[in-house]
N, CA, C and O atoms as a CHARMM CRD file, in Angstrom:
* protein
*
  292
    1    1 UNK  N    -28.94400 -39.18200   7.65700 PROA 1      0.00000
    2    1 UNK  CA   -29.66100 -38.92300   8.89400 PROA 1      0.00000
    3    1 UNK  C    -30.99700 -38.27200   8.52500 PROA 1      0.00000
    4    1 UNK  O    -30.97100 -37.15200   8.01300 PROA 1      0.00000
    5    2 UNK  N    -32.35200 -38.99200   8.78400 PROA 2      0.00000
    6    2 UNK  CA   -33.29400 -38.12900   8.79400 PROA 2      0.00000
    7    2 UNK  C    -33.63100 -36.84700   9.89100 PROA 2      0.00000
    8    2 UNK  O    -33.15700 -36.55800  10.98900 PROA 2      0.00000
    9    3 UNK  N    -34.90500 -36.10500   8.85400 PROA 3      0.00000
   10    3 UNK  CA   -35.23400 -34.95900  10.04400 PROA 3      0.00000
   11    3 UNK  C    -35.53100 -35.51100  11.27700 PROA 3      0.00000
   12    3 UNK  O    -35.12400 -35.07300  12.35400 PROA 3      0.00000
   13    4 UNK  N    -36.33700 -36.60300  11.09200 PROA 4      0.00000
   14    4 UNK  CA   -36.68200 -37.03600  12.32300 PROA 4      0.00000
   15    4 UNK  C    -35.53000 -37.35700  13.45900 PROA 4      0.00000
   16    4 UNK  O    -35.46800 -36.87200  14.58900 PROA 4      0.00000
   17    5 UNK  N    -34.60300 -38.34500  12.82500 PROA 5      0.00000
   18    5 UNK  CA   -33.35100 -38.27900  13.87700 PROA 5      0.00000
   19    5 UNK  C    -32.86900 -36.73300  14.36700 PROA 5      0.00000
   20    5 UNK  O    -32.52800 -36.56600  15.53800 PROA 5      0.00000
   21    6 UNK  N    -32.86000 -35.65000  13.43300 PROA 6      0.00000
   22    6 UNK  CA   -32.02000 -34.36200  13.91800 PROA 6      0.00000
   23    6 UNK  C    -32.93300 -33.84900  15.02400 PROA 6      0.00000
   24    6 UNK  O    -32.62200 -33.56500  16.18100 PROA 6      0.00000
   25    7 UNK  N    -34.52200 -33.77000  14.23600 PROA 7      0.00000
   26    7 UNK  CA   -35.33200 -33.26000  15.43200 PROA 7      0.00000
   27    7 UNK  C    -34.98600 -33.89300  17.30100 PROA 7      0.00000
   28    7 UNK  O    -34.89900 -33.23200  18.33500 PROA 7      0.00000
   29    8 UNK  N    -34.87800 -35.22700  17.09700 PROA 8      0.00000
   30    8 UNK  CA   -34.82600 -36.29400  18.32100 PROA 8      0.00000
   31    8 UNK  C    -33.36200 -35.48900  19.02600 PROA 8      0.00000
   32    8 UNK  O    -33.22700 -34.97100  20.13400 PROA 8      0.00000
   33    9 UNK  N    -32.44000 -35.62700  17.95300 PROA 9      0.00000
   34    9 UNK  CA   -31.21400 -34.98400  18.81700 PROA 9      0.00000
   35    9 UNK  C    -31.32700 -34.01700  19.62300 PROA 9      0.00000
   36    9 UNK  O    -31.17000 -33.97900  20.84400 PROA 9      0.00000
   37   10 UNK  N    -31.77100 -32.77900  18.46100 PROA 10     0.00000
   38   10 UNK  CA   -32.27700 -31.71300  19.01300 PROA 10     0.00000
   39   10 UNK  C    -33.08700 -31.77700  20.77400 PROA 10     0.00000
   40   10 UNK  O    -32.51600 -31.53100  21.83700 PROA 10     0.00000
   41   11 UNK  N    -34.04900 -32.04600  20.64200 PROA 11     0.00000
   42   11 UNK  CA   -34.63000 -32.70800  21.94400 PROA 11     0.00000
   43   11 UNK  C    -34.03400 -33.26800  22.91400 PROA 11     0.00000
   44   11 UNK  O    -34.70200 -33.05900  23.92700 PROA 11     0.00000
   45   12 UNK  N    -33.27200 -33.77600  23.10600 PROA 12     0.00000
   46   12 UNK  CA   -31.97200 -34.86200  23.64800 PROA 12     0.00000
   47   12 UNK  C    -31.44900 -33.54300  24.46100 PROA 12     0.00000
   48   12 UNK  O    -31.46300 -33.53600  25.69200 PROA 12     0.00000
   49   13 UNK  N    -30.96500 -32.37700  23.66200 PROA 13     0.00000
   50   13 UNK  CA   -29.51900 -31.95700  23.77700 PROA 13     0.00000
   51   13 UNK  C    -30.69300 -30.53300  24.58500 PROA 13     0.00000
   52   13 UNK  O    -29.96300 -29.74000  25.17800 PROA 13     0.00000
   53   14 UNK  N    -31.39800 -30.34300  24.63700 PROA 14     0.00000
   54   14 UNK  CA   -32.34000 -29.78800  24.75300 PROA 14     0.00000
   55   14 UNK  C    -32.81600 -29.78500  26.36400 PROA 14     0.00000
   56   14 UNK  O    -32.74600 -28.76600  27.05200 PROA 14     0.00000
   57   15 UNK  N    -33.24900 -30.91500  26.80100 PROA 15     0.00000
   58   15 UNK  CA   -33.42300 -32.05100  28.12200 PROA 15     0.00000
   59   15 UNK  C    -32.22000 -32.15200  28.85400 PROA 15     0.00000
   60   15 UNK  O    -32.26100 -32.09200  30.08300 PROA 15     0.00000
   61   16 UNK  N    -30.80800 -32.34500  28.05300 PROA 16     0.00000
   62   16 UNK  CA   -29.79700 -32.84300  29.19300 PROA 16     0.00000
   63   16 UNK  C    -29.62600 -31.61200  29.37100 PROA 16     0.00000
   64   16 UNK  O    -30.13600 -31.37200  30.46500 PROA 16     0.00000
   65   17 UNK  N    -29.07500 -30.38800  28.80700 PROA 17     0.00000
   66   17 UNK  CA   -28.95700 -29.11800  29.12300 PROA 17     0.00000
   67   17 UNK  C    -30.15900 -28.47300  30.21200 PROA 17     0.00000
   68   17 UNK  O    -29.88200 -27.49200  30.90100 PROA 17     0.00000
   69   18 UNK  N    -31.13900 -28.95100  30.26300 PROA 18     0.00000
   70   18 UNK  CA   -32.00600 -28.56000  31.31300 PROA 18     0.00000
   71   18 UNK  C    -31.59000 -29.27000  32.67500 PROA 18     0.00000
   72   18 UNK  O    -31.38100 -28.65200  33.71900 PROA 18     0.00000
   73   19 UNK  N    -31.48500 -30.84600  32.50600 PROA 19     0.00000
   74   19 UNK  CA   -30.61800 -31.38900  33.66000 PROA 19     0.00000
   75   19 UNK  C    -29.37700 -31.29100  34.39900 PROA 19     0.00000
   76   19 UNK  O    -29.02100 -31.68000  35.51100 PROA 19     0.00000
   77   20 UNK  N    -28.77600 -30.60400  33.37700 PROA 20     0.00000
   78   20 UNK  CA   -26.24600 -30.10900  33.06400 PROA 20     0.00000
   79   20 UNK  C    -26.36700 -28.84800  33.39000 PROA 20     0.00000
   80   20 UNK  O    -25.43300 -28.24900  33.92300 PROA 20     0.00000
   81   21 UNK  N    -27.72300 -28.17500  33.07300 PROA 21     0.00000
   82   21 UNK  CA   -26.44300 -26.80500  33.23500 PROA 21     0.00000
   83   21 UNK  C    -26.01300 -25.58000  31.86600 PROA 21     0.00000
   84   21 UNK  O    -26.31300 -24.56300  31.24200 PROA 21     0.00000
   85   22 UNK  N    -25.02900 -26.75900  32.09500 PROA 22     0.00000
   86   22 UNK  CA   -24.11400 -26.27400  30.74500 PROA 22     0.00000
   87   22 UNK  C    -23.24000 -27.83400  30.83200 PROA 22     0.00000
   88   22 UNK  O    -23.13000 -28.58600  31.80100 PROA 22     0.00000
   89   23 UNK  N    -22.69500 -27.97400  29.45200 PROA 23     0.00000
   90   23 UNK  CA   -21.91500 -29.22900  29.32300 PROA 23     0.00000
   91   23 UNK  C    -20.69300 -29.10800  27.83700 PROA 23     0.00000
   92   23 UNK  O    -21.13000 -28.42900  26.90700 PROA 23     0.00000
   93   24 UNK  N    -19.85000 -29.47100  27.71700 PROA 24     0.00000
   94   24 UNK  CA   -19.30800 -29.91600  26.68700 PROA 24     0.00000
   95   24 UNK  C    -19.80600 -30.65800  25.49300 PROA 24     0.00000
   96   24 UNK  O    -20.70800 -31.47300  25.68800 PROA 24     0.00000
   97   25 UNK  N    -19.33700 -30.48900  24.25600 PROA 25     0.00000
   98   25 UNK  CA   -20.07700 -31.59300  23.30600 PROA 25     0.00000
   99   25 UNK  C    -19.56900 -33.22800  23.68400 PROA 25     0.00000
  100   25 UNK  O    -20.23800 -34.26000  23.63700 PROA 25     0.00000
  101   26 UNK  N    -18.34200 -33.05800  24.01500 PROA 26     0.00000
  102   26 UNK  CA   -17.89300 -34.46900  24.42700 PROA 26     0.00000
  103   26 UNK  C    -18.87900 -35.14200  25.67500 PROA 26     0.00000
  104   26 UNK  O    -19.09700 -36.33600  25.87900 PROA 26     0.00000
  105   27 UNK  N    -19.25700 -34.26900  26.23000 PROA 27     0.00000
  106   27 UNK  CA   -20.09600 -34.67300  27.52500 PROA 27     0.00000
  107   27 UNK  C    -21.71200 -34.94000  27.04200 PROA 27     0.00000
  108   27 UNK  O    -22.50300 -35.64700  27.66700 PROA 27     0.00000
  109   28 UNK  N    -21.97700 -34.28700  25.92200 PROA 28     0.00000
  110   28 UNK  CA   -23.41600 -34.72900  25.48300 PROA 28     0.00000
  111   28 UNK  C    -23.68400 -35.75000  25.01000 PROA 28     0.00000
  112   28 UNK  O    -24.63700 -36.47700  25.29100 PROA 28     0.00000
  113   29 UNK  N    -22.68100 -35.94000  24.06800 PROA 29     0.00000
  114   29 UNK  CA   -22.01000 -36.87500  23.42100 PROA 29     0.00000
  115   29 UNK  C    -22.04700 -38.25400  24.04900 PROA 29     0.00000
  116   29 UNK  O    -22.49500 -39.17500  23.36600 PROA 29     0.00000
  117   30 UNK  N    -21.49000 -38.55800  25.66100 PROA 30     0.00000
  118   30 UNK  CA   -21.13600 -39.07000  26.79300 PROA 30     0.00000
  119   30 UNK  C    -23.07000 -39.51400  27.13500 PROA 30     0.00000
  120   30 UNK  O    -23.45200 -40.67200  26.96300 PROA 30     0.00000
  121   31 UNK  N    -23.68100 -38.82000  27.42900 PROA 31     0.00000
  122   31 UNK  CA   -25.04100 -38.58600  28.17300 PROA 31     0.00000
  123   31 UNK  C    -26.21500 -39.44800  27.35600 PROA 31     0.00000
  124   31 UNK  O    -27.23200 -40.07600  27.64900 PROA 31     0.00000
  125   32 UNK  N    -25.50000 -39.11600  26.21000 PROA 32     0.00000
  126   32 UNK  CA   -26.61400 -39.62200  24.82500 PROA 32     0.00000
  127   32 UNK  C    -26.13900 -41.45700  24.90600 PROA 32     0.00000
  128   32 UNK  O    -26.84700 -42.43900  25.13000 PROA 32     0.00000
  129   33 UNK  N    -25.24200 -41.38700  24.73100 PROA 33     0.00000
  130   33 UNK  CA   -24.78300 -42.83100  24.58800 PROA 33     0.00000
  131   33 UNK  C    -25.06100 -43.53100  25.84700 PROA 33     0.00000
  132   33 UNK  O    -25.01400 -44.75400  25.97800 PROA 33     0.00000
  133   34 UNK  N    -25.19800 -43.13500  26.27800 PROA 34     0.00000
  134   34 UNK  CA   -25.61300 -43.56200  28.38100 PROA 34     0.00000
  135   34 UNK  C    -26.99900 -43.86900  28.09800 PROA 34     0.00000
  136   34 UNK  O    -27.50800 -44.83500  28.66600 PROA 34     0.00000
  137   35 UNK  N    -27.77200 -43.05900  27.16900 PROA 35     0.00000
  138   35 UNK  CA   -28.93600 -43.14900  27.21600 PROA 35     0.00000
  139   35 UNK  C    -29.76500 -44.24700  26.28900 PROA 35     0.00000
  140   35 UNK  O    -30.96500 -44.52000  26.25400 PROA 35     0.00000
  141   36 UNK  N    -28.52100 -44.80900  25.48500 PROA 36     0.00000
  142   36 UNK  CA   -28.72500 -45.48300  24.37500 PROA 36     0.00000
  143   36 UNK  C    -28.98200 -45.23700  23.13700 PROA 36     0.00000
  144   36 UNK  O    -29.46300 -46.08600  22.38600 PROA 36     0.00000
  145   37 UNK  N    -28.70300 -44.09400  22.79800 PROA 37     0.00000
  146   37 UNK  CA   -28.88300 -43.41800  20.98100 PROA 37     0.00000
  147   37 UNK  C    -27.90000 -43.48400  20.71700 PROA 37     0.00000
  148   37 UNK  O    -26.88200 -43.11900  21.30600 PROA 37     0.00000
  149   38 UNK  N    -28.10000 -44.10100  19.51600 PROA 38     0.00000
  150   38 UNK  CA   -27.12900 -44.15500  18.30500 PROA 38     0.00000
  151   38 UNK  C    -26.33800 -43.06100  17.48200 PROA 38     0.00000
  152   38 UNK  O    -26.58500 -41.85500  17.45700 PROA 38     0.00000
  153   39 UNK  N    -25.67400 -43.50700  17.04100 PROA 39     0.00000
  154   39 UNK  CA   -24.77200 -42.47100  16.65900 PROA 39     0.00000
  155   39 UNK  C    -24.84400 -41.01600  17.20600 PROA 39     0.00000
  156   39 UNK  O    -24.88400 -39.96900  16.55900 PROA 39     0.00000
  157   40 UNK  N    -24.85100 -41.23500  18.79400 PROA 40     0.00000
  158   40 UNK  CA   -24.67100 -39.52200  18.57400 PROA 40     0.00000
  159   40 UNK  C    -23.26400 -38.79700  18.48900 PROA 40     0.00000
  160   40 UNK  O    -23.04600 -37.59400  18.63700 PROA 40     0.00000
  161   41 UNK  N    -22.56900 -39.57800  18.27800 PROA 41     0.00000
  162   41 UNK  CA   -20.94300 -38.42800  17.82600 PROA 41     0.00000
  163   41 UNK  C    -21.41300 -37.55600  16.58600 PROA 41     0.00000
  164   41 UNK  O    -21.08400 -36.37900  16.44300 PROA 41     0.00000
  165   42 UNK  N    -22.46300 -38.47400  15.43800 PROA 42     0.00000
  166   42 UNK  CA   -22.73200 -37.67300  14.26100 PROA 42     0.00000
  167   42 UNK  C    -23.64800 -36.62400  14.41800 PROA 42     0.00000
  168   42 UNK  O    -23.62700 -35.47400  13.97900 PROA 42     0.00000
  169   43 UNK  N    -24.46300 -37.22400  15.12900 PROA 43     0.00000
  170   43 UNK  CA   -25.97700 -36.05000  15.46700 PROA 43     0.00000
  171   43 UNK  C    -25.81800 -35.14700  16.19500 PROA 43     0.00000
  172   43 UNK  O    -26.30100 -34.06100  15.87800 PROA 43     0.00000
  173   44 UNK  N    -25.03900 -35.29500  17.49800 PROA 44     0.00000
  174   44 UNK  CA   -24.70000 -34.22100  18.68000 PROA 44     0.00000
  175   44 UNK  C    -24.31800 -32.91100  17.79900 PROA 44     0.00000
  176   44 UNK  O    -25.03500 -31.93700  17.56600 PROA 44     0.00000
  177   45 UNK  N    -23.09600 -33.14200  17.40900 PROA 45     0.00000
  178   45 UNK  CA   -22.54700 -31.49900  16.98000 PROA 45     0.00000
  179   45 UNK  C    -23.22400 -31.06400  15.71600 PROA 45     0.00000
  180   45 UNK  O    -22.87600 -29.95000  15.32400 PROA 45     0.00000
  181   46 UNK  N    -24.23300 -31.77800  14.89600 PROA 46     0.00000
  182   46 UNK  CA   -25.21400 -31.32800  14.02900 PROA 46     0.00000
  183   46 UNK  C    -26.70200 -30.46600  14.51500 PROA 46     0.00000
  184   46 UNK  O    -27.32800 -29.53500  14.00700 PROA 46     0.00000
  185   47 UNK  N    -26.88700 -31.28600  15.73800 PROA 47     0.00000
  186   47 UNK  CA   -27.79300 -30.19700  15.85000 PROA 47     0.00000
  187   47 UNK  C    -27.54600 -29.38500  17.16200 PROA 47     0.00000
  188   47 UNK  O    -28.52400 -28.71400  17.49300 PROA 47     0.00000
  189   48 UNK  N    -26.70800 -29.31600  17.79700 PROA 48     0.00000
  190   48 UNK  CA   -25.87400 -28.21600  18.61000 PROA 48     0.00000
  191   48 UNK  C    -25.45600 -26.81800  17.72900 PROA 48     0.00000
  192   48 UNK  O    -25.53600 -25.65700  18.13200 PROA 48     0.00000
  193   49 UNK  N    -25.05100 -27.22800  16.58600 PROA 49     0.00000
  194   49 UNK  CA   -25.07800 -26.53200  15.58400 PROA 49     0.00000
  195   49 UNK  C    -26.24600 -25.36900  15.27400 PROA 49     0.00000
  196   49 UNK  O    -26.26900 -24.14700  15.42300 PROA 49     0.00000
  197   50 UNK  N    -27.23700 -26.39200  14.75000 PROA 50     0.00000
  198   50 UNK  CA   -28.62000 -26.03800  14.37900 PROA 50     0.00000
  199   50 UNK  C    -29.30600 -25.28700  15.65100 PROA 50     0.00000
  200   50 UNK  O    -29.44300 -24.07300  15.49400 PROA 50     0.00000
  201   51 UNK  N    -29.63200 -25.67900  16.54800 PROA 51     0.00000
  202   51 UNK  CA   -30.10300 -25.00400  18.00100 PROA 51     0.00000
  203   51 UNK  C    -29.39500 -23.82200  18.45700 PROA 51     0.00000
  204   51 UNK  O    -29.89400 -22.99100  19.21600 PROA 51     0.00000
  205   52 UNK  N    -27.78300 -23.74100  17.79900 PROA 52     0.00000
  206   52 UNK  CA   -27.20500 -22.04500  17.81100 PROA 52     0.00000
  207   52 UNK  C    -27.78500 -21.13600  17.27500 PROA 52     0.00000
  208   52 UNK  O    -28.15900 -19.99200  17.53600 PROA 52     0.00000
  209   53 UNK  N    -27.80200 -21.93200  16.36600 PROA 53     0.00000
  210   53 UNK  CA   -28.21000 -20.61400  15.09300 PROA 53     0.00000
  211   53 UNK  C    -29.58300 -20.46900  15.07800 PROA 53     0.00000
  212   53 UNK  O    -29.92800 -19.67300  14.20400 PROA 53     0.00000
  213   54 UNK  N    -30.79900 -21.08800  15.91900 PROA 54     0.00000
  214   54 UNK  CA   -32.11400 -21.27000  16.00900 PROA 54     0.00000
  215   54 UNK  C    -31.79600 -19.97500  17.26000 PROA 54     0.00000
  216   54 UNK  O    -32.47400 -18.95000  17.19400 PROA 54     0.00000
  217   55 UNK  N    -30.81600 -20.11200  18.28000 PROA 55     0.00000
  218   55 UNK  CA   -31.09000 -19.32600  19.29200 PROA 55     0.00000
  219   55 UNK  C    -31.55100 -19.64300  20.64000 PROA 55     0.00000
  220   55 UNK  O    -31.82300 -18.89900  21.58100 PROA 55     0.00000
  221   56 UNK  N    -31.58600 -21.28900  20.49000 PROA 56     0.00000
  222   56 UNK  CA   -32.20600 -21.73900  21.95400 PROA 56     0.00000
  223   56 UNK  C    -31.11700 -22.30700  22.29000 PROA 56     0.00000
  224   56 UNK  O    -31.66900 -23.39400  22.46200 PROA 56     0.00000
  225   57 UNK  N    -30.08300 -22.51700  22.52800 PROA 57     0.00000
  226   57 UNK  CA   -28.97000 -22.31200  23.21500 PROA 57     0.00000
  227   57 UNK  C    -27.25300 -21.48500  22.72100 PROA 57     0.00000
  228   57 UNK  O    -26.88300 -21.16000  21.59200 PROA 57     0.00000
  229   58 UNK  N    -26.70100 -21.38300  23.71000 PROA 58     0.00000
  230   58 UNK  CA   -25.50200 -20.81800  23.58300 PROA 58     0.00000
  231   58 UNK  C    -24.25300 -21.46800  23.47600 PROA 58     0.00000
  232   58 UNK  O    -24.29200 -22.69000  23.62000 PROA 58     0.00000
  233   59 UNK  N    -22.65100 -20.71300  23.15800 PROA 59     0.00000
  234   59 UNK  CA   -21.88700 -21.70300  23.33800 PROA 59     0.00000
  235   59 UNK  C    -20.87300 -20.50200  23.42200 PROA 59     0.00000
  236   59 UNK  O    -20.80200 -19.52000  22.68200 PROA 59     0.00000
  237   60 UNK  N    -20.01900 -20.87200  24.64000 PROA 60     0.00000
  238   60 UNK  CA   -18.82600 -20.14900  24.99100 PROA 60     0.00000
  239   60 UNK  C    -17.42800 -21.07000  25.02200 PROA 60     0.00000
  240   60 UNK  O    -17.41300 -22.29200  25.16600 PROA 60     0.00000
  241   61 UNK  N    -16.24400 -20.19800  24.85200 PROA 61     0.00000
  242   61 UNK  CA   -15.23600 -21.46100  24.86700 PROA 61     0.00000
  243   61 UNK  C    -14.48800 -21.00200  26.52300 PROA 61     0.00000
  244   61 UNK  O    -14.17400 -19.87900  26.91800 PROA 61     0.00000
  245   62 UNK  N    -14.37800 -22.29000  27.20600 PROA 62     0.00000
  246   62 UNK  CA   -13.87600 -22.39300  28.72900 PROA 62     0.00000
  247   62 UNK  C    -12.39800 -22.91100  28.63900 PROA 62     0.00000
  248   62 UNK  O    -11.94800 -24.02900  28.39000 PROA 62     0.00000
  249   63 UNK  N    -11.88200 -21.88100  28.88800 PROA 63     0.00000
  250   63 UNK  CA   -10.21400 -21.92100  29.01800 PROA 63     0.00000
  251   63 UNK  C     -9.85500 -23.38900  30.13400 PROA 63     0.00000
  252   63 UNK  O     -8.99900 -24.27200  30.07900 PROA 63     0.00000
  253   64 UNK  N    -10.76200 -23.14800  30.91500 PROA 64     0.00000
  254   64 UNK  CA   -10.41200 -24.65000  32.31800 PROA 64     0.00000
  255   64 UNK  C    -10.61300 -25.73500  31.45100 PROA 64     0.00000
  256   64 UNK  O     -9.60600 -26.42800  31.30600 PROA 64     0.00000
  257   65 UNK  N    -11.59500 -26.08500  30.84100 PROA 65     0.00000
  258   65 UNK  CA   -12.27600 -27.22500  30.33600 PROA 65     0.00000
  259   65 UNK  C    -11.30300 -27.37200  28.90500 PROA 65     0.00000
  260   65 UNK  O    -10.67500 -28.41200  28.70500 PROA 65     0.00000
  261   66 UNK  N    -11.26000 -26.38100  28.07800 PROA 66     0.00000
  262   66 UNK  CA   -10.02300 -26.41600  26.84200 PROA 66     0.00000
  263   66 UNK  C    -11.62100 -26.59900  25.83800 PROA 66     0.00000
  264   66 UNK  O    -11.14500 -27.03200  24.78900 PROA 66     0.00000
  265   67 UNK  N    -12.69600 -26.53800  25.67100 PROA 67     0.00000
  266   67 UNK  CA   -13.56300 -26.55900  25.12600 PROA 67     0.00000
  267   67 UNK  C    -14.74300 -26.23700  25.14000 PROA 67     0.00000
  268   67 UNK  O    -15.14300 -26.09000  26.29500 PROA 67     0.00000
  269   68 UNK  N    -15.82500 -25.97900  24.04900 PROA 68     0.00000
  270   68 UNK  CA   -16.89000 -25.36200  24.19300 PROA 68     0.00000
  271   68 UNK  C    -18.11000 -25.56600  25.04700 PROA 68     0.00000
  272   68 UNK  O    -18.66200 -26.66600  25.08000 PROA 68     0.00000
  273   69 UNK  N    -18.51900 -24.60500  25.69300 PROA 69     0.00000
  274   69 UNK  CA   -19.49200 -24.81900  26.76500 PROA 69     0.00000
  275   69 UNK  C    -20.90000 -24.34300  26.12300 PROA 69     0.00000
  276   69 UNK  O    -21.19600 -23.25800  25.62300 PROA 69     0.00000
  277   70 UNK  N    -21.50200 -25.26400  26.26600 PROA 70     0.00000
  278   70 UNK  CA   -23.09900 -25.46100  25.72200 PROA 70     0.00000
  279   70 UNK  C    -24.25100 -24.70700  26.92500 PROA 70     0.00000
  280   70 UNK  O    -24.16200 -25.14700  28.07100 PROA 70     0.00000
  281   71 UNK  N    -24.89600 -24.02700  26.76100 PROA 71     0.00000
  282   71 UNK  CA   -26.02200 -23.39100  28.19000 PROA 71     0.00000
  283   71 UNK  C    -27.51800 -23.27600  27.23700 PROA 71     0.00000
  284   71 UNK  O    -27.54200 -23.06000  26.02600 PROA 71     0.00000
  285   72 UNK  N    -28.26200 -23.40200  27.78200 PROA 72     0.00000
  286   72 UNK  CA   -29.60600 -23.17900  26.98100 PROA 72     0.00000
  287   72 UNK  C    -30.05700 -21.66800  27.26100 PROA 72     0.00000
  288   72 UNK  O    -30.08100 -21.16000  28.38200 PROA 72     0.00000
  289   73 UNK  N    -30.40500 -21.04100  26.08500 PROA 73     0.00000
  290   73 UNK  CA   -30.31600 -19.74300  26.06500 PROA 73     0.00000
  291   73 UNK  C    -30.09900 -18.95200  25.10900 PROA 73     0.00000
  292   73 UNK  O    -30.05400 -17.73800  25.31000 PROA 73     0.00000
């Protein structure tokens, strides 16, 4: 995967979280592929990852949902 693809993810996950809310990785995951990008099962939780630890978004785990909740922040 190039930078360029991670950067793009990044961006992606970036945008739908401004549109979601908050969302699941399965649901970004879901949004991306709707949108027509490729592989994002690989890219999603790579740079969801990366954007934690950057600090521009968050991630809590939701007992209702059984999985991690993504918020920008």
């Amino acid at each position: 995967m190039s930078m360029k693809d991670q950067d793009t993810a990044k961006a992606l996950i970036v945008e739908l979280l401004k549109d979601m809310n908050e969302a699941t990785t399965a649901e970004l995951i879901k949004e991306a592929e709707m949108l027509g990008i490729k592989e994002c099962s690989d890219r999603i939780p790579a740079a969801l990852a990366e954007l934690a630890s950057e600090g521009k978004i968050s991630k809590h785990v939701s007992r209702e949902k059984k999985a991690l909740i993504w918020t920008l922040g």
